[in-house]
C-alpha positions, 0 to 999 in steps of 0.5 A: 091149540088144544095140545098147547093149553094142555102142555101149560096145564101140566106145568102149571102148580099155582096160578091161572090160565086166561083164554082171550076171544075175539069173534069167536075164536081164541087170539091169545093165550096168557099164564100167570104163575105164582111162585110160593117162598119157603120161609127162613124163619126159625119158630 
């Protein structure tokens, strides 16, 4: 589990990582990634 979380961790650039307990003990895992756009725009 611990080697999971920590895999999601090192390729995770912008985002969150929830942890969902349930008595006590961790049933799901959930990653929310965000992917920032390089502008087009010429100024």
């Amino acid at each position: 589990m611990r080697e999971h979380i920590e895999s999601m961790l090192d390729t995770l650039k912008f985002g969150s990582i929830t942890l969902v307990v349930q008595d006590g003990k961790i049933v799901q895992i959930e990653k929310n990634e965000k992917v920032r756009l390089q502008s087009n725009k010429i100024r």
